[in-house]
Residue frames relative to the residue before (quaternion, step in Angstrom):
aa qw qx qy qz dx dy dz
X 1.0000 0.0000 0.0000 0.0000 0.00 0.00 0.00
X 0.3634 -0.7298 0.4789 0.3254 3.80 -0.74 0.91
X 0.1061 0.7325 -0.6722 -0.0204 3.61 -1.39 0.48
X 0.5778 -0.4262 0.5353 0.4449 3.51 -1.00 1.22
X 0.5926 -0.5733 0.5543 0.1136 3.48 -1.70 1.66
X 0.0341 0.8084 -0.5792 -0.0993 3.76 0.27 0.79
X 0.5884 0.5282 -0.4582 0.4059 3.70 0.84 -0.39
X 0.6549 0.5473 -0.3895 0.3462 3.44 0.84 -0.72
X 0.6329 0.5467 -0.2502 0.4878 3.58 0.92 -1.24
X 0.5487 0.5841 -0.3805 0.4615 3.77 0.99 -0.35
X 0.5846 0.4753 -0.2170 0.6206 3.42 0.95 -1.54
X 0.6716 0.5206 -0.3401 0.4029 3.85 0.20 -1.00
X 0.6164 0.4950 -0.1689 0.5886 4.03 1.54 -1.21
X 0.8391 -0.4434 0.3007 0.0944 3.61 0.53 -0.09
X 0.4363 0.8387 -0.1725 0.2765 2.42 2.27 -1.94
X 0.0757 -0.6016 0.7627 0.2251 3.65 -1.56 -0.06
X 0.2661 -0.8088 0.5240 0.0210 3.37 -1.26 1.13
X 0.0307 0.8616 -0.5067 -0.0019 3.79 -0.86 0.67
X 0.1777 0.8127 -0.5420 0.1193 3.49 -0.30 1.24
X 0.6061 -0.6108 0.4919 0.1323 2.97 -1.47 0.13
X 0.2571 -0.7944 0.4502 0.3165 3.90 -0.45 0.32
X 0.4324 -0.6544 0.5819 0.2148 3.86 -1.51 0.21
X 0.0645 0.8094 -0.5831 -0.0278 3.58 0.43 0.64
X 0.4979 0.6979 -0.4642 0.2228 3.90 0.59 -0.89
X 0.1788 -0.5959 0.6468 0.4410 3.52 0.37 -1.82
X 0.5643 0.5955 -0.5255 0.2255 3.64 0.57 -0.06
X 0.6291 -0.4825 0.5623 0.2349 3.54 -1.23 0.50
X 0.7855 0.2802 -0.2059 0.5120 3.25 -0.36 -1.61
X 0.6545 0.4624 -0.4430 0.4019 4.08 0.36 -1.02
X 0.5890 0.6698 -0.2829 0.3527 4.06 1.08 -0.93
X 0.4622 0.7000 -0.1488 0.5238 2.81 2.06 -1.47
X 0.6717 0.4074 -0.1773 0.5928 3.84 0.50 -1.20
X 0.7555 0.3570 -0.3528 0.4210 3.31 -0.42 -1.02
X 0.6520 0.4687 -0.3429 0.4874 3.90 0.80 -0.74
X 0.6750 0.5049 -0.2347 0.4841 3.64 0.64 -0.46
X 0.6162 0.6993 -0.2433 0.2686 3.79 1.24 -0.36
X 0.4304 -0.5406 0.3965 0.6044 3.29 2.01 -0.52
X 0.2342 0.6684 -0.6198 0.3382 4.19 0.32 0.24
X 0.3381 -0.5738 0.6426 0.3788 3.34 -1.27 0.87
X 0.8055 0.1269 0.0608 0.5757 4.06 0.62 -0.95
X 0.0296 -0.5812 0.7675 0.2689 3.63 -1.52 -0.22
X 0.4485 -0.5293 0.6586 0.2915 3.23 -2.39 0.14
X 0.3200 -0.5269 0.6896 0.3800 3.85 -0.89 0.45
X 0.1409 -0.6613 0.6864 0.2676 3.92 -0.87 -0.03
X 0.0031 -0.8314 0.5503 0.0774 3.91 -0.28 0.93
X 0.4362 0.7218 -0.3269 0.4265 3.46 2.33 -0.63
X 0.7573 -0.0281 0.0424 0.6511 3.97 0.68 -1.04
X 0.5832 0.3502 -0.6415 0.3546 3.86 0.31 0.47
X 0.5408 -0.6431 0.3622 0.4035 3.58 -1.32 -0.01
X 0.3014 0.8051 -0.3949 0.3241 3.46 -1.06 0.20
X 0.3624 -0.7484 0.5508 0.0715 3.40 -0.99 0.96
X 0.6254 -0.2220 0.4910 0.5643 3.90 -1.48 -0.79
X 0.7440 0.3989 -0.3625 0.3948 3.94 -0.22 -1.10
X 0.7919 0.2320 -0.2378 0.5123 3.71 0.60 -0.47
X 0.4621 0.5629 -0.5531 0.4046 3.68 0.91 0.42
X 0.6159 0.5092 -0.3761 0.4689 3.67 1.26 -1.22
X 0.7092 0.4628 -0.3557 0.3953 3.44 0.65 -0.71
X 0.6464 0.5453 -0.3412 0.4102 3.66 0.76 -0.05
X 0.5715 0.5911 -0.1637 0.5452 3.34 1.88 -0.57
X 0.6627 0.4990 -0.2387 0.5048 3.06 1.41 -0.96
X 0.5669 0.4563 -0.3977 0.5588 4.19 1.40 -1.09
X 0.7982 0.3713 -0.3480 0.3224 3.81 0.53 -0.96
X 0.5869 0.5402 -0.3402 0.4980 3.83 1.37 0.08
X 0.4890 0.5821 -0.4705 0.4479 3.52 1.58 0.66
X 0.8691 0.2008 -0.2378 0.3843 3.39 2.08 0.50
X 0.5532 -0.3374 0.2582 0.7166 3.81 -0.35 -0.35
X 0.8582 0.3350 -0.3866 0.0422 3.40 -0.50 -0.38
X 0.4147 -0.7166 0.4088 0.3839 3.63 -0.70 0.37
X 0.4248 -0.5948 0.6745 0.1037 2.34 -2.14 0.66
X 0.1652 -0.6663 0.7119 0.1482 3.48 -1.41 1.25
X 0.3791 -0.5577 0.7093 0.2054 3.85 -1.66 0.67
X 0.1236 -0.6983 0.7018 0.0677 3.30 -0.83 1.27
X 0.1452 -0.8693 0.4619 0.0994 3.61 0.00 1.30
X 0.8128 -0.4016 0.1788 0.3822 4.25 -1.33 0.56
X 0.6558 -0.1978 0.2929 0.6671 2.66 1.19 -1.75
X 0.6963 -0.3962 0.3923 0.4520 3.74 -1.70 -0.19
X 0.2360 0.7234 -0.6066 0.2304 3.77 0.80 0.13
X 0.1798 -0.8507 0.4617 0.1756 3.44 -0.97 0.73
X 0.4130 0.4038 -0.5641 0.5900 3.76 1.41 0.58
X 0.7932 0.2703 -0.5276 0.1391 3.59 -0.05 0.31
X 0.0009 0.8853 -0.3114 0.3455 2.64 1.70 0.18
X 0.8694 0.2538 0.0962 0.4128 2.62 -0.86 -2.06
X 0.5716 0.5327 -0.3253 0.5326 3.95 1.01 -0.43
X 0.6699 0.4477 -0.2537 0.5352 3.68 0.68 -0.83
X 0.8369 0.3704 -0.2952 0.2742 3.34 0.56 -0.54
X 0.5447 0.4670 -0.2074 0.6650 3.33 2.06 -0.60
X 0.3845 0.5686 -0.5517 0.4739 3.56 1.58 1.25
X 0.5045 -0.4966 0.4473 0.5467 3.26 1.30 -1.15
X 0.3339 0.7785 -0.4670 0.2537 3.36 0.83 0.12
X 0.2322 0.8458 -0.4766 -0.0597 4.09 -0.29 0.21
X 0.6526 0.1745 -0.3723 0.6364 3.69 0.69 1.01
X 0.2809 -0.7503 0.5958 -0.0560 3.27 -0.95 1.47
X 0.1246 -0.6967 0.7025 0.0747 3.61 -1.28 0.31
X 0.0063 -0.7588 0.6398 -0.1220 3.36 -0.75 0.83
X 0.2265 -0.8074 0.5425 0.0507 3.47 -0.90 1.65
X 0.7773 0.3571 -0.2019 0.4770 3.55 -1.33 0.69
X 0.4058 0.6332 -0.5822 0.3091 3.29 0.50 0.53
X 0.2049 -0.7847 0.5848 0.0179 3.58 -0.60 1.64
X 0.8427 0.1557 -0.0608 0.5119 3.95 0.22 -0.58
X 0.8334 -0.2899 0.3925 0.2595 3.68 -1.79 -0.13
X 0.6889 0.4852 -0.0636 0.5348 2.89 1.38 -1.60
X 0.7148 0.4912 -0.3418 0.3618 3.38 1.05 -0.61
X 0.6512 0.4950 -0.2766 0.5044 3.30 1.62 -1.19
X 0.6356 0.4619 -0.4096 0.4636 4.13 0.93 -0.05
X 0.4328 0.6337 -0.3565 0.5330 3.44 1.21 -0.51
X 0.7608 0.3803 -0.2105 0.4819 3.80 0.54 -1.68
X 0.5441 0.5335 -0.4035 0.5065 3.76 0.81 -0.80
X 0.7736 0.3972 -0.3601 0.3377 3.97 -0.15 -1.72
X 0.6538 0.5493 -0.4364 0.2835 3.77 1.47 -0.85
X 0.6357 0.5030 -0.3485 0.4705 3.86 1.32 -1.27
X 0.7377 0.5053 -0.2402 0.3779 3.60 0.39 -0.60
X 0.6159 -0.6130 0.4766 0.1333 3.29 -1.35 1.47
X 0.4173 -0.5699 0.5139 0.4868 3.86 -0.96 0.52
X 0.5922 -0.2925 -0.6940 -0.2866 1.19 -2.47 0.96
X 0.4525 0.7179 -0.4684 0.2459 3.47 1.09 0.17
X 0.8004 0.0702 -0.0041 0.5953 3.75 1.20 -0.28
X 0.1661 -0.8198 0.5085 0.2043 3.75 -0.93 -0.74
X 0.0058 -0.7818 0.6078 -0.1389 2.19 0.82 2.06
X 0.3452 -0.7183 0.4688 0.3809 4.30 -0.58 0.48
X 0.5453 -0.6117 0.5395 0.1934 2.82 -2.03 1.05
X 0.3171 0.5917 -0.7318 0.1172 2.74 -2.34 1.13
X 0.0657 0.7775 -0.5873 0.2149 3.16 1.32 1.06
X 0.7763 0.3792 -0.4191 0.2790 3.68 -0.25 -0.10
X 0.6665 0.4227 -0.2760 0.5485 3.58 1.38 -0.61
X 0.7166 0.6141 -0.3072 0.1220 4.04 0.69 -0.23
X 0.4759 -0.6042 0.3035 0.5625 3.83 -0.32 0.09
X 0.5508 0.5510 -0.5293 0.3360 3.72 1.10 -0.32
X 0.5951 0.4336 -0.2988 0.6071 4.28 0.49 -0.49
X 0.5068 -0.6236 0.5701 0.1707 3.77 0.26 -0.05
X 0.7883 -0.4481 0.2296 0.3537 2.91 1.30 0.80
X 0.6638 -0.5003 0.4475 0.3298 3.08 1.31 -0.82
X 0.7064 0.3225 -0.2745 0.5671 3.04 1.46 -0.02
X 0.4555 0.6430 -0.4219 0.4483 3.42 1.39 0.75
X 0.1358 -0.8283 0.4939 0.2270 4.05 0.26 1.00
X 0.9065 -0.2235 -0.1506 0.3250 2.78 -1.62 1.35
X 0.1906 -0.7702 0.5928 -0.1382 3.15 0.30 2.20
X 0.7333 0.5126 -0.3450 0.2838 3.38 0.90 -0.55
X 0.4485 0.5378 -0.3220 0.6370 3.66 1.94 -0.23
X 0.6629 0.5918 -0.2266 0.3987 3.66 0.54 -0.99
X 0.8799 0.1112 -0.1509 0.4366 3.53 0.56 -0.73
X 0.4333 0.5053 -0.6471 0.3717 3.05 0.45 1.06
X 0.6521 0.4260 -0.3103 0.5450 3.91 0.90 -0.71
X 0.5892 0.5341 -0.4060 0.4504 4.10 0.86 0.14
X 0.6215 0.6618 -0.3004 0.2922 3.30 1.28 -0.74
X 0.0964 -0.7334 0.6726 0.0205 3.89 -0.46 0.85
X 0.0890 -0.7712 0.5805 -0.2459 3.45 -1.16 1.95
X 0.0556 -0.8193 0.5674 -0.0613 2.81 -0.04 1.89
X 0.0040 0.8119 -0.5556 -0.1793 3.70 -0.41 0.45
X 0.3295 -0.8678 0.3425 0.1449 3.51 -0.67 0.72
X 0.0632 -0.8271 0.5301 0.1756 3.75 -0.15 0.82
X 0.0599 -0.8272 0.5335 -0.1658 3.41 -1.25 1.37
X 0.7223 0.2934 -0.1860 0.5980 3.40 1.51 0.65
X 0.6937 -0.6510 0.2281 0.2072 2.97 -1.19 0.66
X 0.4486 0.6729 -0.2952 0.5087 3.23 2.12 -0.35
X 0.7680 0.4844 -0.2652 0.3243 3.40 0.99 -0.61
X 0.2798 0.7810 -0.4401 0.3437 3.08 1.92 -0.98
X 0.8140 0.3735 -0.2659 0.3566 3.55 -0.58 -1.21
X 0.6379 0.4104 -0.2569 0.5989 3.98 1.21 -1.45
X 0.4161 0.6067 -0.6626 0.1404 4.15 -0.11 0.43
X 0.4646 0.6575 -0.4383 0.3996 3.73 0.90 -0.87
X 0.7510 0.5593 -0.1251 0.3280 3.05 0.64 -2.08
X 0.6604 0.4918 -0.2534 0.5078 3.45 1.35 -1.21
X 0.6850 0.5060 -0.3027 0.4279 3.74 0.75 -0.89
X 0.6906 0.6050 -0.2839 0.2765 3.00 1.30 -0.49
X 0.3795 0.7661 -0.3131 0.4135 3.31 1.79 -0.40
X 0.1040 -0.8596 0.4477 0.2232 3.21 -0.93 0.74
X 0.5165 0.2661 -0.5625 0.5882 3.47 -0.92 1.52
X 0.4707 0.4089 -0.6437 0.4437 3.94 0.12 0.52
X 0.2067 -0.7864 0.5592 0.1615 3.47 -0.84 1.09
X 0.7676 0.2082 0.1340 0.5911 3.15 1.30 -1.43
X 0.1253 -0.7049 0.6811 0.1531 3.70 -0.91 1.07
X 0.0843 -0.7069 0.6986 0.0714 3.93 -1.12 1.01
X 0.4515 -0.7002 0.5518 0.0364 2.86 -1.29 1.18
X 0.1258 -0.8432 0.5149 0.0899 3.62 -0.47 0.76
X 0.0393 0.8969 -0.4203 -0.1317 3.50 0.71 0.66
X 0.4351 0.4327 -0.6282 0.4784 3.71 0.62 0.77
X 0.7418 0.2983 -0.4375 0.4115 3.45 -0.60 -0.90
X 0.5636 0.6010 -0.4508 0.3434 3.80 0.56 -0.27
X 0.7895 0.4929 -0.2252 0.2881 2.94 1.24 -0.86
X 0.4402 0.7509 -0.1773 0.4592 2.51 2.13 -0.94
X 0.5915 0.6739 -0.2459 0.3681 3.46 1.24 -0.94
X 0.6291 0.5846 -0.0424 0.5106 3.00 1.15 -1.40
X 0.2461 -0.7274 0.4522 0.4538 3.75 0.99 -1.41
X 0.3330 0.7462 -0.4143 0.4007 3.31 1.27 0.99
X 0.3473 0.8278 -0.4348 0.0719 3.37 0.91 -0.23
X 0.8104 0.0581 -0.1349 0.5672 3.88 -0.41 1.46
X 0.5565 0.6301 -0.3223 0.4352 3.19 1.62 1.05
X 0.0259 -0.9569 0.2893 -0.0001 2.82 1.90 0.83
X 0.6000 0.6012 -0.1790 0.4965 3.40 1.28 -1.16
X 0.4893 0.6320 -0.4689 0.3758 3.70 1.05 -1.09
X 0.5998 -0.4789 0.5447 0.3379 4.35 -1.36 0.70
X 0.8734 0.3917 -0.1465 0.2497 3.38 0.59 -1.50
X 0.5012 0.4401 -0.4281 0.6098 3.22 1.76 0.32
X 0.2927 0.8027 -0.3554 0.3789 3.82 1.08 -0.43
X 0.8542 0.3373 -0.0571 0.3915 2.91 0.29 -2.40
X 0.5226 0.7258 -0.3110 0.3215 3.18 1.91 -0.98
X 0.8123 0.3883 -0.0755 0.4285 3.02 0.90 -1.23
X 0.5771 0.5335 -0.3598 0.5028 3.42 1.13 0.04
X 0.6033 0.4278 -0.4213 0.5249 3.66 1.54 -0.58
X 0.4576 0.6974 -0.3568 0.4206 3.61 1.03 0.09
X 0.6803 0.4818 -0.1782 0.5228 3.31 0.94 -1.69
X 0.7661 0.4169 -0.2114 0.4412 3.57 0.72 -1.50
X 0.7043 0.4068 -0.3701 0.4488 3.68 1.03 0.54
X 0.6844 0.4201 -0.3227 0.5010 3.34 1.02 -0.57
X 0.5063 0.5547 -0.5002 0.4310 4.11 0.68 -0.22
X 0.6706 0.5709 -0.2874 0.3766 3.78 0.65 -0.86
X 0.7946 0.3016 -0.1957 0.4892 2.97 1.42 -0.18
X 0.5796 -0.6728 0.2508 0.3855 3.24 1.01 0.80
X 0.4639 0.6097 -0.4545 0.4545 3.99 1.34 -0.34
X 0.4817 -0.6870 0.5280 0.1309 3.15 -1.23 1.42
X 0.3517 -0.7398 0.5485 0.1679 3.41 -1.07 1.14
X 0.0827 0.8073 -0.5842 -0.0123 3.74 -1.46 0.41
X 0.2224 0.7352 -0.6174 0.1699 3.55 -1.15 0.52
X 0.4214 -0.6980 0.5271 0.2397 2.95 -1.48 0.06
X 0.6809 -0.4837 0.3351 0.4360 3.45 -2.03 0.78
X 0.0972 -0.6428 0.7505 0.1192 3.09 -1.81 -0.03
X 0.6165 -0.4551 0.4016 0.5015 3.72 -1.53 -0.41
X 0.7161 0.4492 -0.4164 0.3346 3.54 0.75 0.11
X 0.7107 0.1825 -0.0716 0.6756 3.74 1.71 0.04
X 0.3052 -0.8589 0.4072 0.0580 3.18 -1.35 0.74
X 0.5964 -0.4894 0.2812 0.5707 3.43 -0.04 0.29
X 0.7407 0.3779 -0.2726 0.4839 3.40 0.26 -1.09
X 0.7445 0.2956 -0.3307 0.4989 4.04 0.90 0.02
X 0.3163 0.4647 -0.6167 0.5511 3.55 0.94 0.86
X 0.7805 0.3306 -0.3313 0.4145 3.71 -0.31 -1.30
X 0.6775 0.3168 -0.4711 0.4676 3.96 0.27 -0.29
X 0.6083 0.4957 -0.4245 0.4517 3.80 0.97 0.25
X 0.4550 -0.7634 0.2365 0.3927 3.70 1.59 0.25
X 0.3815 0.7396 -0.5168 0.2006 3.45 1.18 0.80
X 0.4550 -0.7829 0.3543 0.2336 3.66 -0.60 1.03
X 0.7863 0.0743 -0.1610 0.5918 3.53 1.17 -0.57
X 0.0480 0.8463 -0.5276 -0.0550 3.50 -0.86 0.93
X 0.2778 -0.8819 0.3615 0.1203 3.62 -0.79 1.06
X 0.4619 -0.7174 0.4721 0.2216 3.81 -0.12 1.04
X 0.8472 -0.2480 0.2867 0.3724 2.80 -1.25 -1.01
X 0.5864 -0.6620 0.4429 0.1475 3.78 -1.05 -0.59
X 0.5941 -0.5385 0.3971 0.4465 3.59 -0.77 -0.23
X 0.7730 0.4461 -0.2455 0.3784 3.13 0.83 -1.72
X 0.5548 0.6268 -0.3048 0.4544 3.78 1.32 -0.82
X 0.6491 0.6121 -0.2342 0.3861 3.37 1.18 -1.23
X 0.7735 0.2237 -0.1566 0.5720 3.19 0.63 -1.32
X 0.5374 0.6351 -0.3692 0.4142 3.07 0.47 0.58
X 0.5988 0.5152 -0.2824 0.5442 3.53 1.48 -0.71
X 0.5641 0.7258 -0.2524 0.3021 2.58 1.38 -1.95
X 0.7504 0.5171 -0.0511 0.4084 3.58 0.74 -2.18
X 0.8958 -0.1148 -0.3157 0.2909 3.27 1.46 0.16
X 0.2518 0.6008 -0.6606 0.3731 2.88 0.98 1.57
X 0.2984 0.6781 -0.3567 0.5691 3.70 1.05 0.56
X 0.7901 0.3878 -0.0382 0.4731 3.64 0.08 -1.34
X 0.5942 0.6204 -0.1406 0.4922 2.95 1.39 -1.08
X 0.7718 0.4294 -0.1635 0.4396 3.24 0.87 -0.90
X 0.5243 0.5195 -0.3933 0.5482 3.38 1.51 -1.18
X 0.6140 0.5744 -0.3725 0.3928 3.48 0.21 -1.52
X 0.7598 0.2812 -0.3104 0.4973 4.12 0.27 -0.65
X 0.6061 0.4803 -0.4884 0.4043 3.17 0.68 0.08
X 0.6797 0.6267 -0.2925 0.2441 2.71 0.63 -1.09
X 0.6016 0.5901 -0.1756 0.5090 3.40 1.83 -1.63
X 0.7676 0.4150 -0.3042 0.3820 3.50 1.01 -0.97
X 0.5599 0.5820 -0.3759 0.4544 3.61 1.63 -0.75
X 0.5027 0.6959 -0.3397 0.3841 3.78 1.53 -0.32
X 0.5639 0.6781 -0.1356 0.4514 2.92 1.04 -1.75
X 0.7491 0.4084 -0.2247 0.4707 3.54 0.35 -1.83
X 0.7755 0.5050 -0.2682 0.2678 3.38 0.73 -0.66
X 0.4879 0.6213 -0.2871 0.5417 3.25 2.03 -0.72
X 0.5551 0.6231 -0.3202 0.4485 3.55 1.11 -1.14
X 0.5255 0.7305 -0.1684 0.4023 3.71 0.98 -1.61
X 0.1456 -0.8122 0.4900 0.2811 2.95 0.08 -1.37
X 0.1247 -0.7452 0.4675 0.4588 3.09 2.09 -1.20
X 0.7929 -0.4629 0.2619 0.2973 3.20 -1.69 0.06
């Protein structure tokens, strides 16, 4: 269904942003995590599971509120692309983007002629409402919000180049797979992923394209934003309930050791 890009106009106001990602595929759990206060969530379609039929449905649990939802899509593939977006999708993530060429390539696929080719079916899709959204086709090319992510060393050098694209709103940094690049992988601390990413920072600010990623053990949320990134993304569902489930356990389990304890002490009867 089409709604005026409110995440974008935030970013457009100035805004710092904090969300959270949706890795499950569940609906109803998307449902929660959208309802929690999040400035945004990411669908994760790249490693959560899931097709088009259950991405709309995840769009649909998180359009049961104010907040948006961004489709972190597989790849730059442009039939999916174009399938995700005539889901209703309107702010896109897109991993791996290594060069200039990749992020104009990603722009000509989301975008209506003549700015792109993306293909028509604006009158029959859920992104236009079906059709009952006037001129959706003028409308969603300037609704669209395009993150393009850089995660490898090949790109390091082409960030200028990537930010420079126009309709790349936002370069996100992935700083595992960066590291991973490197053979650093979960070495987040290591100088030389450090340096990686600061030659990142120190090219894409010059160009006015808004930077984003997420904490790690070598930065925090709250020092990304005093470092002027604009969206930053925490944690997740699956991570969540997952602490959640056993710092839980965790607890029965001491009780459980200390109600032992009291009883050995006892003696019983």
């Amino acid at each position: 269904m089409f709604r005026p890009n409110r995440l974008k106009e935030r970013l457009r106001r100035g805004d710092k942003l904090f969300g959270a990602w949706v890795g499950s595929g569940s609906p109803t759990v998307a449902e929660i995590m959208a309802h929690a206060g999040f400035d945004f969530v990411i669908l994760d379609t790249e490693h959560g599971p899931g097709g088009i039929d259950e991405t709309i449905n995840l769009l649909r649990a998180v359009q049961a509120s104010d907040t948006p939802a961004v489709v972190r899509v597989p790849a730059h593939d442009p039939v999916w692309l174009k399938r995700v977006l005539d889901a209703g999708a309107d702010s896109l993530m897109v991993p791996m983007i290594e060069s200039a060429a990749d992020a104009e390539a990603l722009v000509r696929a989301c975008r209506y002629p003549p700015a792109g080719r993306r293909g028509y079916a604006a009158g029959a899709v859920r992104a236009s409402t079906y059709g009952f959204e006037p001129d959706y086709m003028r409308k969603a090319n300037d609704n669209l919000l395009l993150l393009a992510q850089i995660e490898s060393k090949d790109a390091v050098p082409q960030a200028a180049a990537i930010a420079q694209v126009d309709g790349i709103d936002m370069v996100f940094i992935g700083p595992n797979d960066l590291a991973g690049s490197i053979g650093l992988l979960e070495e987040l601390h290591d100088p030389r992923v450090q340096a990686l990413v600061k030659q990142i920072e120190d090219a894409v600010r010059p160009t006015g394209t808004l930077l984003g990623t997420v904490p790690s053990s070598a930065s925090t949320w709250a020092e990304l934003f005093d470092r002027d990134y604009r969206m930053v993304t925490g944690g997740g569902d699956v991570p969540y309930l997952r602490q959640a489930a056993s710092d839980s356990v965790a607890a029965y389990k001491a009780y459980r050791e200390g109600a032992g304890a009291r009883g050995a002490k006892g003696g019983g009867y």
